[in-house]
C-alpha positions as CSV (number, residue, x, y, z in Angstrom):
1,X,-4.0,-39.9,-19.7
2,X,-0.7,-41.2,-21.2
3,X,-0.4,-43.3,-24.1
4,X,2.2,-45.1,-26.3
5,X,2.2,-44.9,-29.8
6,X,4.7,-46.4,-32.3
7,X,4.8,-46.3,-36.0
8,X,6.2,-49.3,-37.8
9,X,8.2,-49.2,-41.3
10,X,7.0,-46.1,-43.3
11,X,3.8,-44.9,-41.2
12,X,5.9,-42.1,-40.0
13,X,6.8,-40.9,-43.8
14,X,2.4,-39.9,-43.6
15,X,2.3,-37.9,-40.5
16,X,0.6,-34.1,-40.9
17,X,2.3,-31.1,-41.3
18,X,3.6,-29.9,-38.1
19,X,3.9,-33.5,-36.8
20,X,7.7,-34.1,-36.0
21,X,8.6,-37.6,-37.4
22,X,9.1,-40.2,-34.5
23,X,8.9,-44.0,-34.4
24,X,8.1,-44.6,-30.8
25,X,6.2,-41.8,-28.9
26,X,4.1,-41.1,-25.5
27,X,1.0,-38.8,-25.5
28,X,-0.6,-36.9,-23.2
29,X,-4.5,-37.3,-24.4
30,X,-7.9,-36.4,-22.6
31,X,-9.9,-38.9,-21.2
32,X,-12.8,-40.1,-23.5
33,X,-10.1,-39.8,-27.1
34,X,-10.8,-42.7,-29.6
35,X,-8.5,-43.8,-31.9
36,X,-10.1,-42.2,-34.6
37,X,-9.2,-39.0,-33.1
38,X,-6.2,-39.9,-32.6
39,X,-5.5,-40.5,-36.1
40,X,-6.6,-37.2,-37.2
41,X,-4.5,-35.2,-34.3
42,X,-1.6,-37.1,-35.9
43,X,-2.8,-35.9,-39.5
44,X,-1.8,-39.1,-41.6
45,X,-1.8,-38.4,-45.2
46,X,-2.1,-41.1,-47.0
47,X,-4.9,-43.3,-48.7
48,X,-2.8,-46.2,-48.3
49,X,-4.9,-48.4,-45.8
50,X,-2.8,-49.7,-42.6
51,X,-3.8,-51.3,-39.4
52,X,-4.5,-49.9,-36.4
53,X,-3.3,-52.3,-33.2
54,X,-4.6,-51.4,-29.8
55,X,-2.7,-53.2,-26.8
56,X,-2.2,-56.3,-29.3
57,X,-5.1,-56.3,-30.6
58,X,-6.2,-55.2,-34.3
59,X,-9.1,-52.6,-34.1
60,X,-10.9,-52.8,-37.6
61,X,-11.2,-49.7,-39.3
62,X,-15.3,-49.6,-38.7
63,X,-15.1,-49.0,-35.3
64,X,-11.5,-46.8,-34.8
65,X,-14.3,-43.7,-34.1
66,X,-16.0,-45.2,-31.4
67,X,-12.6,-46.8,-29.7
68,X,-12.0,-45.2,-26.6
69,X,-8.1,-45.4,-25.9
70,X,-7.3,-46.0,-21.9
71,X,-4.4,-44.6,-19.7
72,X,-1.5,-46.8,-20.3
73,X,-3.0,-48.3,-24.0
74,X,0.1,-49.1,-26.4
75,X,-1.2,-48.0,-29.5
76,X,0.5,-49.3,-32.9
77,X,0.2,-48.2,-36.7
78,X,1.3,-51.1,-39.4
79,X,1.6,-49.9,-42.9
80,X,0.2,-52.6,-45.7
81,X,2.6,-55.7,-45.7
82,X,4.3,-57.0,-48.9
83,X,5.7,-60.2,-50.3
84,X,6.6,-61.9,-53.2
């Protein structure tokens, strides 16, 4: 199945080793992948929280192992916001 993924502002800057950097991205994943798994394939290293966003929607961290991702799912990553 194919899937879109996008990093927003400095999510790229935490990929894995071996990860080439990229902002906006399409995956070829197996069937049954969850989001969780999907985080560790991409290898983010960081203990900086961020949000996960699945078709729109903001998947709380609790559950991003048992998210199943489906063909055609645009899959976002938002680092921690800031303001003064």
């Amino acid at each position: 199945m194919q899937v879109n993924v996008k990093l927003l502002g400095w999510m790229r800057e935490f990929l894995g080793d071996g990860i080439a950097h990229f902002d906006d991205k399409d995956f070829e994943l197996a069937e049954g992948h969850t989001l969780g798994e999907l985080i560790n394939t991409l290898g983010f290293r960081t203990e900086t929280p961020f949000m996960t966003m699945q078709n729109g929607d903001r998947v709380v961290d609790s559950v991003l192992d048992t998210t199943v991702i489906k063909d055609g799912d645009k899959i976002v990553f938002v680092p921690p916001l800031k303001g003064g």
